[in-house]
C-alpha positions as CSV (number, residue, x, y, z in Angstrom):
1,X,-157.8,90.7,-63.1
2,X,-154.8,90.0,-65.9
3,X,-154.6,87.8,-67.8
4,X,-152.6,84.6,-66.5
5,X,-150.4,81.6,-68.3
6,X,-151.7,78.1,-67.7
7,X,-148.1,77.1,-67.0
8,X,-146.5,75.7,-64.1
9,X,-144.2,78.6,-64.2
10,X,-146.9,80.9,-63.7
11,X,-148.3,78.3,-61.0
12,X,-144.9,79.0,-58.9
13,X,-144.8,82.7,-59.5
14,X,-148.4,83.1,-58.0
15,X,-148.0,80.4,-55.3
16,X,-144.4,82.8,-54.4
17,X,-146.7,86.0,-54.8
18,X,-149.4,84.3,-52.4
19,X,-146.5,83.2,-49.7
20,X,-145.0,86.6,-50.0
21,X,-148.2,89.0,-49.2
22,X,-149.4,86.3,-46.0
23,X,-145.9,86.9,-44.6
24,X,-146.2,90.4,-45.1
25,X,-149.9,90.6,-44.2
26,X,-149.5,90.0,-40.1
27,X,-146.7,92.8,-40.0
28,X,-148.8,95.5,-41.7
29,X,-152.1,94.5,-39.5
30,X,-149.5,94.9,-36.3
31,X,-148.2,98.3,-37.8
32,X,-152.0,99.2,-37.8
33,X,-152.5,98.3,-34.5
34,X,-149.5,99.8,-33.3
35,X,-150.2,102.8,-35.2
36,X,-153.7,103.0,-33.4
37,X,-152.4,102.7,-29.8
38,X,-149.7,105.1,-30.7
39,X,-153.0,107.5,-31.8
40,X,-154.8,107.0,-28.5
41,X,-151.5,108.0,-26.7
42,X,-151.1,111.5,-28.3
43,X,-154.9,112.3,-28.1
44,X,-154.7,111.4,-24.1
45,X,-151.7,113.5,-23.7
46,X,-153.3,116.1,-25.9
47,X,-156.0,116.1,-23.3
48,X,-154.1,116.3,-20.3
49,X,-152.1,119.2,-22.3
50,X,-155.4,121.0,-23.3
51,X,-156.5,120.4,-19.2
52,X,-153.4,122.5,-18.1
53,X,-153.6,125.0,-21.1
54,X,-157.5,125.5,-20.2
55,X,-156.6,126.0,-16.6
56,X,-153.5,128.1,-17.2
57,X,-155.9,130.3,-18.8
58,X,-158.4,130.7,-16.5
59,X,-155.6,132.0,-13.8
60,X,-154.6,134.4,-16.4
61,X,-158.1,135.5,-16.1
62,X,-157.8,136.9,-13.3
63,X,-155.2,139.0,-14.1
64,X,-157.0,140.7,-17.4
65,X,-157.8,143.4,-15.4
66,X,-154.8,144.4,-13.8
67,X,-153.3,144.4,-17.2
68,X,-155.7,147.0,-18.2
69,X,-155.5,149.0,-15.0
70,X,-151.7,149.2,-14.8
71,X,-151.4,149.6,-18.8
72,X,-149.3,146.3,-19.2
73,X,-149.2,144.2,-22.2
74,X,-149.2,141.0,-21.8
75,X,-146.7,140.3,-25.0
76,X,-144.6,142.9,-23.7
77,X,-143.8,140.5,-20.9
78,X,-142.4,138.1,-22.4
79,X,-141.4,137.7,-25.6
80,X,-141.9,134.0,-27.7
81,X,-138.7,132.8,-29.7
82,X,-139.6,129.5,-31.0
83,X,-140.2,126.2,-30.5
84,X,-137.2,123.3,-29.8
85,X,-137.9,119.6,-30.9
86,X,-136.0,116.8,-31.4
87,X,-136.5,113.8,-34.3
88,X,-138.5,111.0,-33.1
89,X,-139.1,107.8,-34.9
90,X,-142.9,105.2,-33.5
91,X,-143.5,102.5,-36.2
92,X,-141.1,104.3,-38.8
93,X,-142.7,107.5,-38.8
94,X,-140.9,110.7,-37.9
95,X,-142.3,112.5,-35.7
96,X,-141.0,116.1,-33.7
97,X,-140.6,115.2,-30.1
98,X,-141.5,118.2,-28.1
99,X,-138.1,119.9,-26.1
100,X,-139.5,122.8,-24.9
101,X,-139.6,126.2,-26.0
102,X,-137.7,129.5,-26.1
103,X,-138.8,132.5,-24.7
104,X,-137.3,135.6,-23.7
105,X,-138.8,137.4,-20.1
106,X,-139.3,141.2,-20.4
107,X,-136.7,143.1,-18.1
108,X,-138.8,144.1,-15.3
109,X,-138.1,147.8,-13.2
110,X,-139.2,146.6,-9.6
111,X,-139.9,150.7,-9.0
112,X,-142.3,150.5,-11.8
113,X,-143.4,147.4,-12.3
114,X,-146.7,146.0,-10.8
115,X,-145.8,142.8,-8.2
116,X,-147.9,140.8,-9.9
117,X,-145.7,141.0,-13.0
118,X,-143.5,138.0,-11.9
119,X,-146.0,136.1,-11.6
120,X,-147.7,136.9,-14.9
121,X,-144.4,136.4,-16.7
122,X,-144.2,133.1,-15.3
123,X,-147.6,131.8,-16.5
124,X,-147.5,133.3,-19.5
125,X,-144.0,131.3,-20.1
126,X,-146.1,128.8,-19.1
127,X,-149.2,128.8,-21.3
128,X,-146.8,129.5,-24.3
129,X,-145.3,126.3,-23.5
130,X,-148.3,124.3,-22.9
131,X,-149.8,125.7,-26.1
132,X,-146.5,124.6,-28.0
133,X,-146.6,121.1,-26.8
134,X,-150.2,120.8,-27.9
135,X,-149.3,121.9,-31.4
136,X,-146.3,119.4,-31.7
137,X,-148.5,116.6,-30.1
138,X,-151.1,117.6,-33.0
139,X,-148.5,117.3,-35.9
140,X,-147.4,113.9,-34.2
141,X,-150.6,112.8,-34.4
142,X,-151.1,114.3,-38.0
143,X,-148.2,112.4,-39.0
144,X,-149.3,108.7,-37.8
145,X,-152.6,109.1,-38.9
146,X,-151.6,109.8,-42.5
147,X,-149.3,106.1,-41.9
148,X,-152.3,104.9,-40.8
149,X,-154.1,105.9,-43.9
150,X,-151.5,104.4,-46.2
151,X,-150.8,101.1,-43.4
152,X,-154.5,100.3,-43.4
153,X,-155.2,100.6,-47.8
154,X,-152.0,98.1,-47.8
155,X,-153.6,95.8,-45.3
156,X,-156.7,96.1,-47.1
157,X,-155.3,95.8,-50.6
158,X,-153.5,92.5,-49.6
159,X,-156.5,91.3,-47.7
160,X,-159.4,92.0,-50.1
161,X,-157.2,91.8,-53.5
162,X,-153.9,90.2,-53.8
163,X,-154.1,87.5,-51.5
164,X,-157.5,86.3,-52.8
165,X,-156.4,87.1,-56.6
166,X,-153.6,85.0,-55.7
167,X,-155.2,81.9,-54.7
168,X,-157.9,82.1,-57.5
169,X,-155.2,82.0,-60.4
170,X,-153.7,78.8,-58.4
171,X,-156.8,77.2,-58.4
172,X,-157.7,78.3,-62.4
173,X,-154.1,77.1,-63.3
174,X,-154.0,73.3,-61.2
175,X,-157.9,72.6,-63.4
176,X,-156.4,73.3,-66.6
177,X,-152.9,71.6,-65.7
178,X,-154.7,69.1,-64.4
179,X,-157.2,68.7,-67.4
180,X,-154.1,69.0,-69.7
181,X,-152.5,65.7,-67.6
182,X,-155.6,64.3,-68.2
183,X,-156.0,64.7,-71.4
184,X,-152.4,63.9,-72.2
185,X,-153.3,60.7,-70.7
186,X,-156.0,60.1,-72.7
187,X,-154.5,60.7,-75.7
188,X,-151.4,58.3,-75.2
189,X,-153.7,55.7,-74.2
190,X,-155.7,56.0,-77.7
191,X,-152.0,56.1,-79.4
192,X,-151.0,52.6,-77.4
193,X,-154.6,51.2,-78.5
194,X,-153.8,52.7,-81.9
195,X,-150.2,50.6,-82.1
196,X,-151.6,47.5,-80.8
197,X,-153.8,47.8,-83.6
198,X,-151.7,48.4,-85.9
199,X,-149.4,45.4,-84.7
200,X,-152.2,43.0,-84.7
201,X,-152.9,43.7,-88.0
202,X,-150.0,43.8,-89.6
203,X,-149.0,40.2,-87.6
């Protein structure tokens, strides 16, 4: 702990302080909690995501060997261009908002091309997508935990340090300004007893 003045300057200063971090304490233990729901939110949809992606997959399955019977690449069917995300913002973090993604289907020859093709473009459009939105909803996640990192040390420094830092230097400065009252009041009374003394005897 520094060092403090015994001065009713330093009494405001730390009775300002100790106002300051309760008014900010509630809005950093909300952030927290809003930081936490936001959490749950993004691992639920991560779920549901990962439930599709899992099940996409399994009807892909079925297809694996038809791919090797007909000599078809499955990344020759469609090809993957990218991601698109927009800027989001939850409890001043940003965060990529999942758009969608870009992909390019293979040009398919009907004469040559098994009929299960179209199909198998379309899922595989599908699973890239799926598998794109779990990645973004992972950074999102990423993202707000690291906030909530950084949220919950400021809660905890306020809670645990500065607030109770705050209200022992008040208490440490009001004894020794009070002792000082006191013992200014002490002394002038000696001085008065002193005078009237000193009157009497030289009456």
């Amino acid at each position: 702990m520094a060092k403090i003045k015994h001065t009713k300057t330093e009494l405001k200063a730390q009775t300002d302080a100790l106002k300051r971090f309760q008014r900010f304490l509630p809005m950093l233990q909300l952030k927290k909690q809003q930081l936490q729901a936001e959490i749950a939110g993004i691992t639920a949809k991560l779920a549901e995501v990962q439930r599709r992606e899992d099940a996409a997959r399994a009807k892909l399955e079925a297809w694996v060997a038809l791919y090797a019977d007909a000599a078809v690449s499955p990344e020759a069917l469609v090809a993957f261009k990218g991601v698109r995300t927009a800027q989001g913002n939850i409890a001043g973090v940003a965060i990529p908002l999942y758009e969608g993604i870009a992909a390019e289907p293979a040009p398919l020859d009907p004469y040559r091309t098994p009929a299960w093709a179209d199909d198998a473009q379309d899922m595989l459009a599908q699973l890239m997508a799926l598998k794109a939105e779990g990645d973004v909803l992972r950074r999102q996640r990423e993202l707000i935990q690291e906030e909530l990192h950084t949220t919950g040390q400021r809660v905890n420094l306020f809670e645990k340090v500065k607030i109770p830092e705050c209200k022992e230097n008040i208490r440490v400065i009001r004894i020794f300004i009070g002792d000082e009252q006191t013992a200014a009041v002490v002394r002038g009374k000696i001085a008065k007893g002193r005078t009237a003394k000193q009157k009497e005897a030289t009456a």
